[in-house]
C-alpha positions as CSV (number, residue, x, y, z in Angstrom):
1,X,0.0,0.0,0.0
2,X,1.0,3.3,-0.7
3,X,0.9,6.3,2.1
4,X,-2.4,7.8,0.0
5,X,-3.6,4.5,0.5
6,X,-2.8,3.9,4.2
7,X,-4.2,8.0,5.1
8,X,-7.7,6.8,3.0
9,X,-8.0,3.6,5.3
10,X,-6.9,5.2,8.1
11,X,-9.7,7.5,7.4
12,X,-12.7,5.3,7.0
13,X,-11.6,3.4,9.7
14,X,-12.0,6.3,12.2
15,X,-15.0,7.3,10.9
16,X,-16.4,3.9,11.4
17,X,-15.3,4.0,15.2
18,X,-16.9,7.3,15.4
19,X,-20.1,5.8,14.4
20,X,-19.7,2.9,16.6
21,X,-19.7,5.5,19.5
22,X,-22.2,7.4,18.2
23,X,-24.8,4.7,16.6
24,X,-23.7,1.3,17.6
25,X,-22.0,-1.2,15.9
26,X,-24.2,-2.4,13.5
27,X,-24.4,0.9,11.8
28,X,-21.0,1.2,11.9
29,X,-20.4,-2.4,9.9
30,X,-23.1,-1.2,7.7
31,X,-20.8,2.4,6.9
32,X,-17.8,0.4,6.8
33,X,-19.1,-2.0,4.0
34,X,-20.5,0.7,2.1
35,X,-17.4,2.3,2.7
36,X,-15.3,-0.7,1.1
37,X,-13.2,-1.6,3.9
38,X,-12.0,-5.4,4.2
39,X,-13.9,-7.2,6.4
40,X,-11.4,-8.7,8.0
41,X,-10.1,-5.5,9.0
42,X,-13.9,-4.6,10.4
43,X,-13.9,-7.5,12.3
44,X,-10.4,-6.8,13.6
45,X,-11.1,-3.8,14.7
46,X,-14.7,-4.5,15.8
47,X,-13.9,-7.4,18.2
48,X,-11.5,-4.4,20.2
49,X,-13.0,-2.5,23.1
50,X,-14.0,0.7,22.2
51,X,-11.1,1.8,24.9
52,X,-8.6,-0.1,23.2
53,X,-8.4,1.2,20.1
54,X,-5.7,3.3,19.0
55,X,-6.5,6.8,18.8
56,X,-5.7,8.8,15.4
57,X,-3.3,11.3,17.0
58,X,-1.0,7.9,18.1
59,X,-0.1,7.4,14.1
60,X,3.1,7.7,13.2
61,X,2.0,10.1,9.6
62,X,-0.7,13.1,10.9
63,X,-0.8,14.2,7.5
64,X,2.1,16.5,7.2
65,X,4.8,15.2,4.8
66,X,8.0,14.6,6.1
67,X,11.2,16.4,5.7
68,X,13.4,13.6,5.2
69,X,16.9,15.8,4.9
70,X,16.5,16.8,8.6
71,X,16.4,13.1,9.6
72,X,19.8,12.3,7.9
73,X,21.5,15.4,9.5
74,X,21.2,13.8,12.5
């Protein structure tokens, strides 16, 4: 998978917690079919308590693009 890729699913799979929280969960296995994520990875993240997911701001990429020549100066 590419990063675009990754951000998308990353993405959808938020918004499907979200509506978890918000709806339950068969709403949000509804919008995450709809949606076109795997099911495995529904179920994977479905069978988790709604605490022990991770949150978005724990990613390693929030979006901004890195500046890879700052990392090699060390």
């Amino acid at each position: 998978m590419n990063r675009r890729t990754d951000q998308k699913t990353a993405e959808l799979v938020d918004i499907a917690v979200l509506t978890r929280a918000a709806f339950q969960q068969h709403a949000a296995q509804r919008y995450a079919g709809e949606a076109g994520l795997p099911d495995s990875l529904t179920q994977e993240i479905f069978s988790r308590p709604p605490g022990k997911i991770r949150k978005p701001s724990a990613a390693v990429y929030d979006g901004a693009i890195p500046d890879r020549r700052r990392a090699a100066r060390g």
